[in-house]
BALOBA-1460 file (C-alpha; in Angstrom, 3 decimals):
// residues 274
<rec num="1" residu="x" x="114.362" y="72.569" z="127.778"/>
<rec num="2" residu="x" x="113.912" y="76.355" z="127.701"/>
<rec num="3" residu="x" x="114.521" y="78.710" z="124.666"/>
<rec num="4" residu="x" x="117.513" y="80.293" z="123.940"/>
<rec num="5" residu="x" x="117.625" y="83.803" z="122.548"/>
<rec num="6" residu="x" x="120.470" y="83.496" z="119.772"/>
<rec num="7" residu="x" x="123.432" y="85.988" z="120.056"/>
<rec num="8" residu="x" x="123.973" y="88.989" z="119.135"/>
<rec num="9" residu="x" x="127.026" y="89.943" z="117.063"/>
<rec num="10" residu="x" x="129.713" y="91.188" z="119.234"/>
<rec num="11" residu="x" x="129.927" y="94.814" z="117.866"/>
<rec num="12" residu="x" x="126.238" y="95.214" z="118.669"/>
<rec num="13" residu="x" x="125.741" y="96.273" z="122.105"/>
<rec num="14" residu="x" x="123.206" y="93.015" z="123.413"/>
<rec num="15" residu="x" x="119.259" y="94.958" z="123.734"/>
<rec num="16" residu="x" x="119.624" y="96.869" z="120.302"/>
<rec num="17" residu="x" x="117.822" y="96.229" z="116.694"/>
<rec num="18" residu="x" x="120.567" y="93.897" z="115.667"/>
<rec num="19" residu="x" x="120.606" y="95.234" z="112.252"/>
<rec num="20" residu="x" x="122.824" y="97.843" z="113.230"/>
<rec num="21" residu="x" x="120.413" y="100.984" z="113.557"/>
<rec num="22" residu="x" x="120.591" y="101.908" z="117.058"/>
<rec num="23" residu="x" x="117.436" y="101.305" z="118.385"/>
<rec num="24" residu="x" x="116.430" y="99.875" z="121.312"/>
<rec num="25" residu="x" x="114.555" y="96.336" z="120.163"/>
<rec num="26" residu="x" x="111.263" y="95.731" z="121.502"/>
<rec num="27" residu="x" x="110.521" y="93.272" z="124.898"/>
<rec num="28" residu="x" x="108.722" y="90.171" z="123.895"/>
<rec num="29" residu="x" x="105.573" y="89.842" z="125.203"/>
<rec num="30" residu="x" x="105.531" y="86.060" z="125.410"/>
<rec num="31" residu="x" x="107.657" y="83.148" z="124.965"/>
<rec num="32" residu="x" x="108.181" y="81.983" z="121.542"/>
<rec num="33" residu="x" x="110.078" y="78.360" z="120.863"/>
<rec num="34" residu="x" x="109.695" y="79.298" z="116.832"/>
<rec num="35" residu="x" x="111.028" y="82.403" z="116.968"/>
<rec num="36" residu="x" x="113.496" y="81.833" z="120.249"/>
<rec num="37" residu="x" x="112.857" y="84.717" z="122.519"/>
<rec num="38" residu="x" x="111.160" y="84.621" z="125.992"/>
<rec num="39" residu="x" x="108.737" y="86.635" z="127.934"/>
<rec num="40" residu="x" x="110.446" y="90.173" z="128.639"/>
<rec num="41" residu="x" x="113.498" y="89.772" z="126.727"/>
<rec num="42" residu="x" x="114.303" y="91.866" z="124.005"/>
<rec num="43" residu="x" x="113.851" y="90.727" z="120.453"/>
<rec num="44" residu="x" x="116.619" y="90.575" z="118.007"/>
<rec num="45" residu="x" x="114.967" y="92.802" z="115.290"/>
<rec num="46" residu="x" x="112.569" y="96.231" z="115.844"/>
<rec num="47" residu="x" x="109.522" y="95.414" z="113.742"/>
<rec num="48" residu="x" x="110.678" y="95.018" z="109.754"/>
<rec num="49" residu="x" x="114.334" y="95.935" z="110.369"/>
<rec num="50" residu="x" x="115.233" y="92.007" z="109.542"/>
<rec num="51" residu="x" x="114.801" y="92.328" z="106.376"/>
<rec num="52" residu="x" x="117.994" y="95.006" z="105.963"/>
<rec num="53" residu="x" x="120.290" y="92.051" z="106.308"/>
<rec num="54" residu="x" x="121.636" y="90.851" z="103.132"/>
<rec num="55" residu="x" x="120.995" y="87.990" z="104.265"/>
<rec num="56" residu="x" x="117.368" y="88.067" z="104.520"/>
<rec num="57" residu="x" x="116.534" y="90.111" z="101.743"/>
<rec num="58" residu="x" x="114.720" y="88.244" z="98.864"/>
<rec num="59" residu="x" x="116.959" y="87.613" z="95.797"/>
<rec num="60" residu="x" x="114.432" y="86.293" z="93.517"/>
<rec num="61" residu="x" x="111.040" y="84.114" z="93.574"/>
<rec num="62" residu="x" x="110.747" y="81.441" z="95.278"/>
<rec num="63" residu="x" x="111.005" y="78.181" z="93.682"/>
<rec num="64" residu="x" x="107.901" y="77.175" z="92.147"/>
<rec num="65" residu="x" x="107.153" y="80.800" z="91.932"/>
<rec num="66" residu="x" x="106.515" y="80.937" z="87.934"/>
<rec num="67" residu="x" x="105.034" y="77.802" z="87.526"/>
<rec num="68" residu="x" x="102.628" y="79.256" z="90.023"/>
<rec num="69" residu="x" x="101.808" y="82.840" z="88.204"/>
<rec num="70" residu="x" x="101.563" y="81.026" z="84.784"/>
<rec num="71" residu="x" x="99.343" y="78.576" z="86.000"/>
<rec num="72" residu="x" x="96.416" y="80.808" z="86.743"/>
<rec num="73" residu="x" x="95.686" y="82.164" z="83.325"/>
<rec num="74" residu="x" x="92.482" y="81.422" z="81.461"/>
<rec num="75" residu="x" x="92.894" y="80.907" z="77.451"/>
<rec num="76" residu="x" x="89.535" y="83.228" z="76.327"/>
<rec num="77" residu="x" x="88.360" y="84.294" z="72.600"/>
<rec num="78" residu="x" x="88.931" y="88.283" z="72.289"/>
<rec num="79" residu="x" x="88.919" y="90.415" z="69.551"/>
<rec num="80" residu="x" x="92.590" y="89.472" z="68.250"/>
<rec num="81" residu="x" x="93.611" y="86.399" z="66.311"/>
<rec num="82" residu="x" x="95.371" y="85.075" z="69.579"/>
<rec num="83" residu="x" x="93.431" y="84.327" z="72.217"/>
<rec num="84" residu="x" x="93.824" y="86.540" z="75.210"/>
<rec num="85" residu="x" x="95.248" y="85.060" z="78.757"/>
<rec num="86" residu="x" x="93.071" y="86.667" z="81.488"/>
<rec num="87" residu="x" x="94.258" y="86.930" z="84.574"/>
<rec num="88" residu="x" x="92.402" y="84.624" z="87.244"/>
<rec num="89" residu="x" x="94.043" y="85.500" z="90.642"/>
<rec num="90" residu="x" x="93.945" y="88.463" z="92.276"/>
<rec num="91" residu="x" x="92.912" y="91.938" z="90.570"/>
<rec num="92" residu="x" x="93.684" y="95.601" z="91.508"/>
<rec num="93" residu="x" x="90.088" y="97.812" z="91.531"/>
<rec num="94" residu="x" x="90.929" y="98.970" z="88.368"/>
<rec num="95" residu="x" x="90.672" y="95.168" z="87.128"/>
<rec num="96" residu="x" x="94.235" y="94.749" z="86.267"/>
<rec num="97" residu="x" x="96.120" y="91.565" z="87.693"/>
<rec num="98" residu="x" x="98.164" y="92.011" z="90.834"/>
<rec num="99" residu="x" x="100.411" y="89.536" z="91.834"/>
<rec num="100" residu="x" x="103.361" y="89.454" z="94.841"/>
<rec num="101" residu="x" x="106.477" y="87.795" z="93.189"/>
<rec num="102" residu="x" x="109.800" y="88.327" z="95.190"/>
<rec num="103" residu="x" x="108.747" y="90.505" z="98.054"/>
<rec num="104" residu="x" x="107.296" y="92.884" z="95.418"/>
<rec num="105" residu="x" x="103.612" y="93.320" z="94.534"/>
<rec num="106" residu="x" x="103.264" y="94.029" z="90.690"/>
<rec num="107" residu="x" x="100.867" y="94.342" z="87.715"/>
<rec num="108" residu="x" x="100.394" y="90.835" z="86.192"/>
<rec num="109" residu="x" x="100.109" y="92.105" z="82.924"/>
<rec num="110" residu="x" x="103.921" y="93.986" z="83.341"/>
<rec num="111" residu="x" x="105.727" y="90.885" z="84.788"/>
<rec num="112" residu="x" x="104.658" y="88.977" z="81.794"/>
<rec num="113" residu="x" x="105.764" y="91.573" z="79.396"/>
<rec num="114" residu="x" x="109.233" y="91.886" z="81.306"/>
<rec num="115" residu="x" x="109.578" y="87.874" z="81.199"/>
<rec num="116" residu="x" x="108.604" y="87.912" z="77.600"/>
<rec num="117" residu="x" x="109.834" y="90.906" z="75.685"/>
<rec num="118" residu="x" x="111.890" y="92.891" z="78.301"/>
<rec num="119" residu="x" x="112.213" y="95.571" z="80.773"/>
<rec num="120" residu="x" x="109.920" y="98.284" z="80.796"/>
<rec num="121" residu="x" x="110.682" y="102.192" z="81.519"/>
<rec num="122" residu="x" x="110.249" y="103.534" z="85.170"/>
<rec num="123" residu="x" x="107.893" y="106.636" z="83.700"/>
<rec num="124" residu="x" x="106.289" y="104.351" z="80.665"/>
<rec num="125" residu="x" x="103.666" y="101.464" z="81.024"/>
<rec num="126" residu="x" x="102.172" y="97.893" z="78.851"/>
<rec num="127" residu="x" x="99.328" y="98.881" z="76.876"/>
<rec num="128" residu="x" x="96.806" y="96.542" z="75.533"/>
<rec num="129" residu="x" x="96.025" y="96.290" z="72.006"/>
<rec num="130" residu="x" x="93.344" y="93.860" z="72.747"/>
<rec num="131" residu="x" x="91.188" y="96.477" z="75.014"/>
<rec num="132" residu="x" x="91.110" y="93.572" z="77.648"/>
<rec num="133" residu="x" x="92.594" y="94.749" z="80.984"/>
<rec num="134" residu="x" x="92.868" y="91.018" z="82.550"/>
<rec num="135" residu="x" x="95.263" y="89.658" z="79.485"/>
<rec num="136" residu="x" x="98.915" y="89.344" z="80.009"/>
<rec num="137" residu="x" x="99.446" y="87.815" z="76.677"/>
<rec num="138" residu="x" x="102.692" y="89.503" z="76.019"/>
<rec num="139" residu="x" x="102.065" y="89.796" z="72.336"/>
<rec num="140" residu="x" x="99.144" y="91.454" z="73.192"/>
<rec num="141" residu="x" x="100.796" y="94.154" z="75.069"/>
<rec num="142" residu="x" x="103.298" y="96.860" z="73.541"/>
<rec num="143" residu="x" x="105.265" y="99.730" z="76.251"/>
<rec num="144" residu="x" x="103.698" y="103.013" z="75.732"/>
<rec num="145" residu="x" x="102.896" y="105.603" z="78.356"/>
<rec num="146" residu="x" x="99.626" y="107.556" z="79.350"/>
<rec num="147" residu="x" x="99.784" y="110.344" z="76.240"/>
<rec num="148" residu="x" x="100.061" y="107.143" z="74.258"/>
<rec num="149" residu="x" x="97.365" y="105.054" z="75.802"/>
<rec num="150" residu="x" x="94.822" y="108.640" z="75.774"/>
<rec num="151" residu="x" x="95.236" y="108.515" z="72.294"/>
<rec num="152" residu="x" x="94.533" y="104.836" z="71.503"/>
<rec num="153" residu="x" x="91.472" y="104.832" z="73.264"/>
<rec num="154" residu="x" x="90.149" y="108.251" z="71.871"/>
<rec num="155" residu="x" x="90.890" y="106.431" z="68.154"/>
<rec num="156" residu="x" x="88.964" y="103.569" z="68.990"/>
<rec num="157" residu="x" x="86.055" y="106.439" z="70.440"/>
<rec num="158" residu="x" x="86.516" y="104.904" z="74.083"/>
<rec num="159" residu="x" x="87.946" y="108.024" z="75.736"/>
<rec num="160" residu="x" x="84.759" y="109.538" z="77.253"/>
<rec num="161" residu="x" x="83.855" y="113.605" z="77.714"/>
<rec num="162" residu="x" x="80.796" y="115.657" z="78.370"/>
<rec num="163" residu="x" x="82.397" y="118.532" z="76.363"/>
<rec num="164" residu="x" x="83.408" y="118.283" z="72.533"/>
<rec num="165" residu="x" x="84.943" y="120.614" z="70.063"/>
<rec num="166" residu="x" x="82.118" y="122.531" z="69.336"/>
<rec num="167" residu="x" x="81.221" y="122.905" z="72.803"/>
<rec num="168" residu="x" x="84.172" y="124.116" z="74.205"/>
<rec num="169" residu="x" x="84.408" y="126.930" z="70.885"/>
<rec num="170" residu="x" x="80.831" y="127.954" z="71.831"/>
<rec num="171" residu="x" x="81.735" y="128.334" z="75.149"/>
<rec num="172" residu="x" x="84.747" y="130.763" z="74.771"/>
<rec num="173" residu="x" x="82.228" y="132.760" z="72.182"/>
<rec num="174" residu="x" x="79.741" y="132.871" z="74.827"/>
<rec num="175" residu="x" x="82.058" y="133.962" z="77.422"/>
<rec num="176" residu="x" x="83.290" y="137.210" z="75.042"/>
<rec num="177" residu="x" x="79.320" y="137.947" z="74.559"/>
<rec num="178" residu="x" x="79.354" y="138.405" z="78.595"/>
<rec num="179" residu="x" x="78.356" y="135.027" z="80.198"/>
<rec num="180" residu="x" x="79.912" y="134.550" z="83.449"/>
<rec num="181" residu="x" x="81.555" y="131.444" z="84.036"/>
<rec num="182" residu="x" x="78.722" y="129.666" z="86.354"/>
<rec num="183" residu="x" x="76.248" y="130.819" z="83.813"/>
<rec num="184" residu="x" x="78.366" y="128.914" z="81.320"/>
<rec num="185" residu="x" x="79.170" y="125.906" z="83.954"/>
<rec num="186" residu="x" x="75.408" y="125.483" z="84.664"/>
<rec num="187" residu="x" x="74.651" y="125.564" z="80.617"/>
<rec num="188" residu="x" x="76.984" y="122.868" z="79.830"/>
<rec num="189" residu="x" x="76.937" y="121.160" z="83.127"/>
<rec num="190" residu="x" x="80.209" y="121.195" z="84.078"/>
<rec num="191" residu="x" x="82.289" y="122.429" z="87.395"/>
<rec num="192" residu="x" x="82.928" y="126.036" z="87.117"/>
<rec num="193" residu="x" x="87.133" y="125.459" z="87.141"/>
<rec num="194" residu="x" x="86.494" y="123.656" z="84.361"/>
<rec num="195" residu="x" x="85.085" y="126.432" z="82.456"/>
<rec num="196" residu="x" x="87.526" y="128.457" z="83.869"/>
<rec num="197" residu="x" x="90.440" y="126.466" z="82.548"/>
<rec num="198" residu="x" x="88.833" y="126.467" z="78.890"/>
<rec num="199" residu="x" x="87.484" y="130.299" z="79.046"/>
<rec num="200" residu="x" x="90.867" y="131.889" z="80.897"/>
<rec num="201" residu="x" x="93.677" y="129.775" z="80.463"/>
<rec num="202" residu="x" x="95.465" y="127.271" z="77.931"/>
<rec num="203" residu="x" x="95.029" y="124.014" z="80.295"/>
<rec num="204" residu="x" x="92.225" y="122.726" z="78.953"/>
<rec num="205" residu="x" x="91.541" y="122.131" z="75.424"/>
<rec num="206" residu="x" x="95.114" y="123.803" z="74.026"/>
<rec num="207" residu="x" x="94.837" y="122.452" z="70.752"/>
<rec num="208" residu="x" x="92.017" y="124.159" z="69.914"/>
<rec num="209" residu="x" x="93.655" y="127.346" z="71.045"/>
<rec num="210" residu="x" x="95.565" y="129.703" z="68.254"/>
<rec num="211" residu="x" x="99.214" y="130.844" z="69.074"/>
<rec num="212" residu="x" x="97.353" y="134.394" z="68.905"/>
<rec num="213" residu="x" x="94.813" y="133.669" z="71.059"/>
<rec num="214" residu="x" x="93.703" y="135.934" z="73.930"/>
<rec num="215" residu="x" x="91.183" y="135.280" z="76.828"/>
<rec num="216" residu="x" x="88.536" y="137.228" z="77.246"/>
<rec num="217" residu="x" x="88.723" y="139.242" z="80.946"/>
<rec num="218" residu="x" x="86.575" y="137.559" z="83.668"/>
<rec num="219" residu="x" x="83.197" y="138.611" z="84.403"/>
<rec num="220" residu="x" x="81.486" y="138.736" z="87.825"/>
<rec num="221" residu="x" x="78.503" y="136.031" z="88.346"/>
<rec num="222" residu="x" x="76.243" y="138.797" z="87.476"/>
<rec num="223" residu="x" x="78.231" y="139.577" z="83.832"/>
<rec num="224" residu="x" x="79.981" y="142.495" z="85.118"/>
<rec num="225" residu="x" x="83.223" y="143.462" z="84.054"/>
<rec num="226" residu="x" x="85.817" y="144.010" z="86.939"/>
<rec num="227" residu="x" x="86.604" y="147.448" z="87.630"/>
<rec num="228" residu="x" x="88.984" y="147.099" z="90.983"/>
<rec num="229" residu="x" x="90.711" y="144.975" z="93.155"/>
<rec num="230" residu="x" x="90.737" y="143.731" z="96.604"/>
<rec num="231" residu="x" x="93.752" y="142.356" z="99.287"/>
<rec num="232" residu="x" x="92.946" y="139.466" z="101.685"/>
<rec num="233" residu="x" x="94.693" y="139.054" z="105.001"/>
<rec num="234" residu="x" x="97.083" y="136.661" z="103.541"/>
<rec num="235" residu="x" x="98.310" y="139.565" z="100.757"/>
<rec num="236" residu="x" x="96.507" y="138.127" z="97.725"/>
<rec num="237" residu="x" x="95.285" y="140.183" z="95.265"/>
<rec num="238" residu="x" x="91.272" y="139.763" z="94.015"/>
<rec num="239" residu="x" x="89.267" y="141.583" z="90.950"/>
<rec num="240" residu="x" x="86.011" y="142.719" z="92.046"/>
<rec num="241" residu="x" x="83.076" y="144.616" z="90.810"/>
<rec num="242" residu="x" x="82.000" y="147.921" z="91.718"/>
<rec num="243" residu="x" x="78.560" y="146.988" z="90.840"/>
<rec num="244" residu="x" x="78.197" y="143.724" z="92.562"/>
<rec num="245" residu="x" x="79.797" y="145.445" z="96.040"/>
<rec num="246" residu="x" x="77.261" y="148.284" z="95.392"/>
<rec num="247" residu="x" x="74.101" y="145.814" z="94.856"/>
<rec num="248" residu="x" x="75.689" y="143.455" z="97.790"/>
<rec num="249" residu="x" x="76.048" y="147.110" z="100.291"/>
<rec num="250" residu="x" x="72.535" y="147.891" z="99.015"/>
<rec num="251" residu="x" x="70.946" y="144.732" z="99.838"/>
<rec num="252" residu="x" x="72.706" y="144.073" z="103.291"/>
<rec num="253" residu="x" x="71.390" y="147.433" z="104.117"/>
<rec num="254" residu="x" x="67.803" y="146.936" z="103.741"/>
<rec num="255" residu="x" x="68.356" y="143.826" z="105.856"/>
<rec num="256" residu="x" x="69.427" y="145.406" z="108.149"/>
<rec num="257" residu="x" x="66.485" y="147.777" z="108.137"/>
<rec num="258" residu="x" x="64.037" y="145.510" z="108.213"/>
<rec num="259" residu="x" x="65.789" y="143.340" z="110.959"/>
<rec num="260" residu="x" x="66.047" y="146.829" z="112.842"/>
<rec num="261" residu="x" x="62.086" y="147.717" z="112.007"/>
<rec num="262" residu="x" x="61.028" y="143.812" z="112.772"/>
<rec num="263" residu="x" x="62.737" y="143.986" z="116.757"/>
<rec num="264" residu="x" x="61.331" y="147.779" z="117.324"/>
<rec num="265" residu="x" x="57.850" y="146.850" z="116.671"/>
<rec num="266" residu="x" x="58.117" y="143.464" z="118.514"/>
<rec num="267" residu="x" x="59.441" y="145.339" z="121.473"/>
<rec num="268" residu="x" x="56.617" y="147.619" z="121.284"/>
<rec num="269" residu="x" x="53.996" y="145.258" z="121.527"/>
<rec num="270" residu="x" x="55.822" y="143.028" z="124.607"/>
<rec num="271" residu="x" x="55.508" y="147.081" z="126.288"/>
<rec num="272" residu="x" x="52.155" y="147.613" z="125.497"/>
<rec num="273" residu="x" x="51.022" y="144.100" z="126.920"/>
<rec num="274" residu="x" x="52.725" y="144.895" z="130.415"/>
């Protein structure tokens, strides 16, 4: 008995995506009794439009579903009076739990916070008070967000930074001496937009900067002070140094000389061998 390629509802024109989007379906490239479609006849669905139907969308996990997720936590000692669950199926990179429950692949950590305690904010996020990123012991989570979870970990001296307080005030003192900003970036070993965000701006380090606080102008790599200003080709506007460009003419001049003095006497001496 052959397969029979089910019908199409009547205001769908028969060859279409039968979820009502227009588009052509794809031919079948072989003949499938499972699915019910033969070899070159169109398909009832282009690729991941069956799940538009309502009747095909997933309303909620599977049966079994829970008893599943809850069954793959691990009872460990941690540093709270409850033990923590860790999370023993799959992990995101970071280490926290990931698991697919109702078409949807979540943190493990969230879904057992939502079960337990309740929904969490789109923009916020479960925090561990337990430092343990595998536990989904709801009443070791509490709903916080990232300002909240920076904090906790820089009280518990986890948050780490090459630059402290006193670095980053030395640095702006520095910079009003006259040190240019790779000078400073190669001193305290750190990329040169970082220093510029400390030195000329209030995006790094703000709350050590004064409401009256002004940055110092920005020097050259050589120290120097900027004295003009330059256009691009796409109509942006550039500080330079009239020292630097005089130095940089200088130096591309004698170059040049030498390059010059370098070919005349090789040609010489290819003459005076012929």
């Amino acid at each position: 008995m052959s397969p029979t390629i089910p019908a199409a509802p009547a205001n769908i024109t028969a060859g279409l995506c039968q979820c009502g989007c227009g588009l052509p379906a794809p031919i079948a490239k072989e003949t499938s009794r499972r699915l019910g479609v033969m070899k070159g006849q169109p398909l009832r669905f282009v690729h991941g439009h069956r799940a538009r139907l309502p009747q095909f969308r997933p309303r909620g996990p599977r049966p079994g579903a829970l008893d599943r997720f809850w069954s793959q936590v691990k009872l460990v000692d941690g540093p709270l009076p409850t033990p923590c669950w860790i999370w023993t199926g799959a992990t995101w990179p970071n280490g926290y739990g990931r698991v697919r429950l109702a078409g949807r692949t979540e943190y493990a950590h969230r879904l057992a916070y939502e079960g337990a305690v309740g929904p969490i904010p789109d923009d916020g996020q479960a925090d561990h008070h337990c430092d343990q990123r595998g536990c989904i012991n709801p009443e070791h989570l509490f709903p916080g967000n990232h300002t909240i979870n920076a904090r906790d970990a820089a009280s518990k001296g986890r948050l780490w930074s090459k630059l402290r307080p006193g670095n980053v005030l030395e640095m702006r003192d520095l910079h009003r001496a006259g040190w240019s900003v790779s000078a400073l970036a190669k001193k305290f070993d750190v990329a040169s937009s970082t220093v510029t965000k400390i030195v000329a701006t209030r995006k790094a380090w703000h709350h050590l900067t004064p409401p009256d606080w002004e940055p110092a102008p920005m020097r050259c790599s050589r120290g120097h002070l900027p004295d003009g200003a330059r256009i691009d080709v796409l109509g942006r506007k550039y500080q330079t140094c009239s020292t630097c460009r005089r130095e940089n003419r200088e130096k591309w001049l004698a170059y040049f000389r030498e390059y010059n003095r370098t070919r005349r006497v090789a040609a010489h001496h290819v003459q005076g061998a012929a």
